[in-house]
C-alpha positions as CSV (number, residue, x, y, z in Angstrom):
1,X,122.8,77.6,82.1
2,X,123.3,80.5,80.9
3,X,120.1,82.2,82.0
4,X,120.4,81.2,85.3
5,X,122.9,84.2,86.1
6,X,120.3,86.7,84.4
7,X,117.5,85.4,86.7
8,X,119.3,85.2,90.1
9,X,120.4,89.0,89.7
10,X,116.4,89.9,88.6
11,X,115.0,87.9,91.6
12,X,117.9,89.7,94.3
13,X,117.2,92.7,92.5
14,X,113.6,92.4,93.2
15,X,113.9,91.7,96.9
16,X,115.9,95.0,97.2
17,X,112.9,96.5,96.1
18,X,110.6,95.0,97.8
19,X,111.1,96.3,101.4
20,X,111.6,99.7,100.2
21,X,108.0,99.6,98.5
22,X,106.6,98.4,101.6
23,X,107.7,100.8,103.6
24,X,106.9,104.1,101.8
25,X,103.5,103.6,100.4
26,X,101.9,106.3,98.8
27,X,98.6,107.2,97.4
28,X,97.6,107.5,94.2
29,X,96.2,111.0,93.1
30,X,92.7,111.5,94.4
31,X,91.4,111.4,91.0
32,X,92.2,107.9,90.4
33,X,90.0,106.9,93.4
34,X,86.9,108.6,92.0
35,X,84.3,107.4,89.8
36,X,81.5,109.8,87.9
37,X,78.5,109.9,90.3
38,X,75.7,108.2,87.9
39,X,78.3,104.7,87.6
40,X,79.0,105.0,91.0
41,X,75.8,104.5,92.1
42,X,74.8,102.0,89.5
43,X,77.7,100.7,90.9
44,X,76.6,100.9,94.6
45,X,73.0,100.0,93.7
46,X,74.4,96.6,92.2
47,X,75.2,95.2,95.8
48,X,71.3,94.4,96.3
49,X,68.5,93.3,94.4
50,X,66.5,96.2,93.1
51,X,63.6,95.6,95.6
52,X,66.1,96.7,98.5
53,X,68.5,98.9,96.8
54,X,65.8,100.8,94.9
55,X,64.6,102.0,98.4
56,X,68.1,102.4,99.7
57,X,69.9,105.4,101.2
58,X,72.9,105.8,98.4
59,X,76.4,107.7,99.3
60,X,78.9,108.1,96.8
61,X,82.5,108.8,96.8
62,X,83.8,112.4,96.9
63,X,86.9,114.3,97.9
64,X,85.5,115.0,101.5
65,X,84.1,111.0,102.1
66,X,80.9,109.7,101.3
67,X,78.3,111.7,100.6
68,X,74.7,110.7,100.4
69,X,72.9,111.5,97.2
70,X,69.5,109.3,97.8
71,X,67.9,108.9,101.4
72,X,66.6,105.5,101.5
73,X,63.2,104.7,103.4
74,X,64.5,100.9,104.1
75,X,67.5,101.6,106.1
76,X,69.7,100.1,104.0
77,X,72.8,101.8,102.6
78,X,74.7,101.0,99.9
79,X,78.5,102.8,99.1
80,X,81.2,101.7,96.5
81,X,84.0,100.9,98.9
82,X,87.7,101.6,98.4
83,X,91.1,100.0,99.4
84,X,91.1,102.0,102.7
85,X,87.6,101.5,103.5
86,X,87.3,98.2,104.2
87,X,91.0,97.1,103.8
88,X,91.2,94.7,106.9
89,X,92.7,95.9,110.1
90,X,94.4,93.0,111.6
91,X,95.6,91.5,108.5
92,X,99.4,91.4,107.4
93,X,100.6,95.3,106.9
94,X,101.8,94.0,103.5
95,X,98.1,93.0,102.4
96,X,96.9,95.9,104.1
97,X,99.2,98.2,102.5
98,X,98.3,96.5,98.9
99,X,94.8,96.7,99.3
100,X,95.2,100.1,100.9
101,X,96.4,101.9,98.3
102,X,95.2,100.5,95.5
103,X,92.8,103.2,93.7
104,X,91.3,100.5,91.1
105,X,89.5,99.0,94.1
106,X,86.2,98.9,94.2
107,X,83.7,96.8,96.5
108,X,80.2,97.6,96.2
109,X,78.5,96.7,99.3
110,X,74.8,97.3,100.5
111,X,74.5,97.2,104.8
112,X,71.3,95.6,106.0
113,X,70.0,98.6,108.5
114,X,71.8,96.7,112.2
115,X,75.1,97.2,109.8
116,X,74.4,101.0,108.8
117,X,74.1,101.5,112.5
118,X,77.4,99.4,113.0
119,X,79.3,99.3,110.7
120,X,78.7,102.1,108.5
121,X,80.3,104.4,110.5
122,X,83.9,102.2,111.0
123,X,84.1,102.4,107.0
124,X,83.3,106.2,106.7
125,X,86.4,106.8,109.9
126,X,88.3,104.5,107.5
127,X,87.8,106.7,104.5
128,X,88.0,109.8,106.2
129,X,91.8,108.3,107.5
130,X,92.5,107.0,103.8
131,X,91.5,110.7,102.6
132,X,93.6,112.6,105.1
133,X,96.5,109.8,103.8
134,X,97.2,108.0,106.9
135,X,98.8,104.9,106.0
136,X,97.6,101.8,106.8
137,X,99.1,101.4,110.2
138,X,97.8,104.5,110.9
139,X,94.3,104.1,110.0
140,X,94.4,100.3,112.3
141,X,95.9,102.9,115.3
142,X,93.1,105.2,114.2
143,X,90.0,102.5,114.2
144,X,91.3,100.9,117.5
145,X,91.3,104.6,119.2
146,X,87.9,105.3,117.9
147,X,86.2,102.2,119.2
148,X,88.1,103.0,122.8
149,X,87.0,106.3,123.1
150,X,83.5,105.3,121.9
151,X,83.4,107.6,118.5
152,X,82.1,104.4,116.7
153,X,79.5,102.2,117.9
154,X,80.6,98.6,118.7
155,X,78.7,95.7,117.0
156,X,76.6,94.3,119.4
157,X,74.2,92.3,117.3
158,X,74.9,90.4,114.1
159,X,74.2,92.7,111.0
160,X,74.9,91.9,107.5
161,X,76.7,93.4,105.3
């Protein structure tokens, strides 16, 4: 009985927190988000079998975006994404803001060539929003604006990613 008291002020002590970490995300230091290049595309190359990711275009994470650092002859590409590249846009801003901001994500991911077109470009504005630390509202706002103004291409065929 007596611990009861003990939990009740942890668990109200926990929701005051809660909110304010919700609202104020922050990034990590840049540091934490990066990977050194050779893992990172071991990494990358990982998303595919060998017979399509050995002929893949590879980019790799850097301080400016993705870079490439192997030009494929298949048309595939394969990246290492982060928390703010593919973090889904019209998810709860709680789960986006998690996932966000989270530097010990990492998703590798190999795009079929209709998706490199497509889709490609939607994760590179989403880095480049991530990188200039736009939260995760801000990045949605960001991705919604590109797609109306036509700076990324909208998916007209189904591509796999």
């Amino acid at each position: 009985m007596k611990k009861f008291p003990v939990v009740l002020i942890l668990l109200l002590g926990t929701l005051d927190v809660a909110p304010m970490l919700a609202q104020s995300p922050k990034y990590p230091p840049l540091n934490e988000y990066l990977m050194a290049r050779d893992v990172e595309i071991a990494l990358a190359k990982s998303a595919a079998p060998d017979y399509v990711s050995g002929h893949a275009t590879i980019k790799v994470f850097t301080a400016s975006g993705f870079q490439t650092v192997h030009e494929g002859e298949n048309g595939f590409v394969c990246v290492v994404m982060r928390g703010f590249t593919g973090a889904p846009t019209f998810t709860p801003v709680q789960v986006r803001d998690y996932i966000n901001y989270d530097a010990k994500t990492r998703a590798p991911i190999c795009l079929d060539p209709q998706a490199a077109r497509a889709v490609l470009p939607y994760y590179e504005l989403r880095t480049k929003l991530g990188l200039e630390g736009k939260t995760a509202e801000q990045i949605a706002e960001g991705v919604q604006a590109a797609y109306v103004k036509g700076e990324i291409p909208k998916r007209p065929e189904v591509c796999f990613v």
